[in-house]
C-alpha positions as a LaTeX table, in Angstrom:
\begin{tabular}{lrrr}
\hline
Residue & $x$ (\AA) & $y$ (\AA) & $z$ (\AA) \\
\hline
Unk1 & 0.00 & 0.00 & 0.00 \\
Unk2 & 1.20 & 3.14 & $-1.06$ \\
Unk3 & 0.35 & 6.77 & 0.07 \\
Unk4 & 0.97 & 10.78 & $-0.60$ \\
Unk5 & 0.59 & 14.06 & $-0.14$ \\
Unk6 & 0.14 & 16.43 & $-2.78$ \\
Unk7 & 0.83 & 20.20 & $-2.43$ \\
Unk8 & $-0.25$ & 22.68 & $-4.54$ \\
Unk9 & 1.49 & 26.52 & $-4.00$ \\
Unk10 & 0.73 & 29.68 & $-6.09$ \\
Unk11 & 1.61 & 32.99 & $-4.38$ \\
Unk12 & 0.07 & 33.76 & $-0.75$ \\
Unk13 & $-3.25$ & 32.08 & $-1.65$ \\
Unk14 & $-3.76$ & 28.33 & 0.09 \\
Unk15 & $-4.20$ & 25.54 & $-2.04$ \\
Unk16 & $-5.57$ & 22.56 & $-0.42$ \\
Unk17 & $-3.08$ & 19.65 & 0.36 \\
Unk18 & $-4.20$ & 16.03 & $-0.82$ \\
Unk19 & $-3.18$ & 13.21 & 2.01 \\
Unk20 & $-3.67$ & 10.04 & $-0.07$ \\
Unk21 & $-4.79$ & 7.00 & 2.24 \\
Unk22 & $-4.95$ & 3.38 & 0.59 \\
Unk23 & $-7.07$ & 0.91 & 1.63 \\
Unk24 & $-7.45$ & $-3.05$ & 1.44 \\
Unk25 & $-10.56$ & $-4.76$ & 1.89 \\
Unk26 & $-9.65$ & $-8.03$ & 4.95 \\
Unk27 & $-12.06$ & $-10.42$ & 4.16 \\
Unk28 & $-10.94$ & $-12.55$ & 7.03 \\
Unk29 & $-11.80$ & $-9.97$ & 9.58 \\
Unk30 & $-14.21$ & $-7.82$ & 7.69 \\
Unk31 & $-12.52$ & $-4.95$ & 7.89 \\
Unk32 & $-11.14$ & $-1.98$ & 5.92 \\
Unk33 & $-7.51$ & $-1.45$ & 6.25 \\
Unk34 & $-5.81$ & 2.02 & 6.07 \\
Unk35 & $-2.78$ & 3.75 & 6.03 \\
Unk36 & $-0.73$ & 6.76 & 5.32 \\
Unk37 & 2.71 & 6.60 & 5.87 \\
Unk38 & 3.31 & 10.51 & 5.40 \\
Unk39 & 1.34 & 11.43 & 8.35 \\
Unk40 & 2.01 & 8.42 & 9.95 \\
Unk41 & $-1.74$ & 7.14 & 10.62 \\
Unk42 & $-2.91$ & 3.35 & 10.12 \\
Unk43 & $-6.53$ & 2.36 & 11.08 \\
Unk44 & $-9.08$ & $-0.43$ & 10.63 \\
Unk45 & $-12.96$ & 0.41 & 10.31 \\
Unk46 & $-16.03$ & $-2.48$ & 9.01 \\
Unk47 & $-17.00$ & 0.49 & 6.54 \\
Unk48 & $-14.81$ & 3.24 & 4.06 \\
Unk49 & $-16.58$ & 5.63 & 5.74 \\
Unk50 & $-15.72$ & 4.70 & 9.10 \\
Unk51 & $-12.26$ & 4.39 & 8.05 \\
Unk52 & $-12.23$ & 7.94 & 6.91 \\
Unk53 & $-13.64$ & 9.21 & 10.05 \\
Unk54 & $-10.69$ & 7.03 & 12.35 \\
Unk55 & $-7.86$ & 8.62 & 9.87 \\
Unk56 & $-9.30$ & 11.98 & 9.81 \\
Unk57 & $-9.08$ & 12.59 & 13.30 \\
Unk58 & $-5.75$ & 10.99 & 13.41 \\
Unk59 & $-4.62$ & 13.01 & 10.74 \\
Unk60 & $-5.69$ & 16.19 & 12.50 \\
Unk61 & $-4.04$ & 15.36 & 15.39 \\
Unk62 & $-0.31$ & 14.69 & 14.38 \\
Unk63 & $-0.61$ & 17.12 & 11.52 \\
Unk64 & 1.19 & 19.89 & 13.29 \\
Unk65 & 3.99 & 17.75 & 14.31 \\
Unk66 & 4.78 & 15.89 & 11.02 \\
Unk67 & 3.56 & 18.82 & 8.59 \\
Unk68 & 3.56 & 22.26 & 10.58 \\
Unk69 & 3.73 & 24.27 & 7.65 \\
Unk70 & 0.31 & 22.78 & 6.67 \\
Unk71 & $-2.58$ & 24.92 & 7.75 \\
Unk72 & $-5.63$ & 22.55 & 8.55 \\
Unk73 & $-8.19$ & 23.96 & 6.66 \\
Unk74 & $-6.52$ & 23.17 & 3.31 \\
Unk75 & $-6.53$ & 19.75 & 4.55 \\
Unk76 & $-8.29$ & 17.19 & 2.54 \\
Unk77 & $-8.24$ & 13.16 & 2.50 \\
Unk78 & $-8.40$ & 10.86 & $-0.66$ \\
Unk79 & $-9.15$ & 7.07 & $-0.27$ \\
Unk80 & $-7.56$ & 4.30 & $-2.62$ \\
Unk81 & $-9.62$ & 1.31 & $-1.66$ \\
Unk82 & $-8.63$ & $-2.12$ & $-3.36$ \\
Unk83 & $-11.39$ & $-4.69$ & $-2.91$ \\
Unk84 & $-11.49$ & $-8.18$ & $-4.53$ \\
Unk85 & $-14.55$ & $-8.09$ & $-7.22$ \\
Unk86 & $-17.44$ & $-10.56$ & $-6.18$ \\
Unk87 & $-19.66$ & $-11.89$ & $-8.61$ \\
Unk88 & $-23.50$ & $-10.58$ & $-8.31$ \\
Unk89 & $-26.13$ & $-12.34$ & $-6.90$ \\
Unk90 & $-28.77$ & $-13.35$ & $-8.53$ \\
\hline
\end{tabular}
């Protein structure tokens, strides 16, 4: 799983800062896995959304120590998620 952060800078205006967060479906424990190595955050929810929630607050939390320069409002979160295709029911 991979993960990153994209900046974007023109002049004194704030452009928002992308944290990239890839996720793997567990099948075994029915879980979404998540992590982001840049901020460093890692997290396990039953739904995307949940995950999301678990890494946003994480992510809003160690933000001023591994980014400072990163103003939290420009903050926003991006979700890989990898899931095995399942055939459809019928």
């Amino acid at each position: 799983m991979t993960c990153g952060l994209t900046t974007f800078s023109e002049g004194s205006m704030t452009k928002p800062v992308i944290f990239t967060i890839s996720a793997t479906w567990d099948d075994e424990a029915s879980v979404w896995s998540g992590h982001c190595d840049d901020i460093p955050a890692a997290a396990d929810a039953p739904t995307l959304d949940e995950l999301l929630a678990k890494i946003s607050a994480m992510v809003l939390d160690l933000l001023p120590d591994n980014h400072p320069g990163v103003d939290p409002g420009s903050l926003f979160l991006q979700i890989t998620a990898l899931r095995e295709a399942e055939p459809a029911v019928v």
